[in-house]
C-alpha positions in Angstrom: -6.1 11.5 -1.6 -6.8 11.2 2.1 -5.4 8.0 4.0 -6.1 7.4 8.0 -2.7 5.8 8.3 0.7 6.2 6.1 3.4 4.0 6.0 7.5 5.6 5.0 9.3 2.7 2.9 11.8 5.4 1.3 15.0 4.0 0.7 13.7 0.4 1.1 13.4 -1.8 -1.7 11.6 -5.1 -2.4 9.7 -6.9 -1.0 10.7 -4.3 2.1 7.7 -2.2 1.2 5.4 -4.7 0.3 6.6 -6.1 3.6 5.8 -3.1 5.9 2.3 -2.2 4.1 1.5 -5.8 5.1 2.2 -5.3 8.4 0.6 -1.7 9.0 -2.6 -3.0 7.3 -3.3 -5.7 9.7 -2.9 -2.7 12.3 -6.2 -0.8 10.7 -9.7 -1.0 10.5 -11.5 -2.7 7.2 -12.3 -0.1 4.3 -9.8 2.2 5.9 -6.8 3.5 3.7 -3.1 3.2 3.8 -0.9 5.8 2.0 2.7 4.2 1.5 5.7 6.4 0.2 8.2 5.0 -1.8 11.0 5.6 -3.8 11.6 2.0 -5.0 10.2 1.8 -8.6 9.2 -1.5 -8.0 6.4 -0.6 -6.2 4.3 0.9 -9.2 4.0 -3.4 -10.2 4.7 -5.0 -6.7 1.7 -3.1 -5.1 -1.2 -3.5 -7.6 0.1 -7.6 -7.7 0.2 -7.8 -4.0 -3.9 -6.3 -3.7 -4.7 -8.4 -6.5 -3.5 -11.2 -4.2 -4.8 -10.4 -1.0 -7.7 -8.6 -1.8 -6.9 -5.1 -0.7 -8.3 -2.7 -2.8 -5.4 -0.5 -5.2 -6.5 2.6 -5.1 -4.0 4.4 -7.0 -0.2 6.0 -7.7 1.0 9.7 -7.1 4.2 10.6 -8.6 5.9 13.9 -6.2 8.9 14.5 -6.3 10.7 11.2 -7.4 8.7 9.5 -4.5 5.6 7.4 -5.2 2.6 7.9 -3.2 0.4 4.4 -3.3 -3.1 4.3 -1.7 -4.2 1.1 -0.6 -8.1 0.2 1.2 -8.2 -2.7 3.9 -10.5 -5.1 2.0 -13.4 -6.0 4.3 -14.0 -9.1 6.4 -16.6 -10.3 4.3 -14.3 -9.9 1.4 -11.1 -11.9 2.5 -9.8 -14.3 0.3 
């Protein structure tokens, strides 16, 4: 998957992650998507909870090489919660 704008949380662990995706996706443009990379396992539950919360769209987990690669789409204005 493609992402305009990627975010390197390897070797942080919560809520560092869910921290720093937070603050890169106020940086970008709505509909546009952030790629984060982690190797804090609890990302594969943190993430899908946090866009559940803020209305970000989950797009998805890739497993490579012990790192996890989460794709996340700026919700749109109209769509804020």
């Amino acid at each position: 998957m493609e992402a305009e704008r990627k975010v390197d949380c390897v070797g942080l662990y919560c809520p560092m992650p869910i921290v720093k995706t937070s603050q890169e996706i106020e940086k970008m443009g709505e509909g546009e998507v952030l790629e984060v990379i982690a190797d804090d396992r609890g990302i594969l539950n943190d993430m899908p909870a946090w866009c559940a919360k803020t209305g970000h769209e989950f797009l998805g987990i890739e497993e490579r090489d012990g790192e996890f690669h989460v794709f996340v789409r700026k919700r749109k204005a109209s769509e804020q919660t």
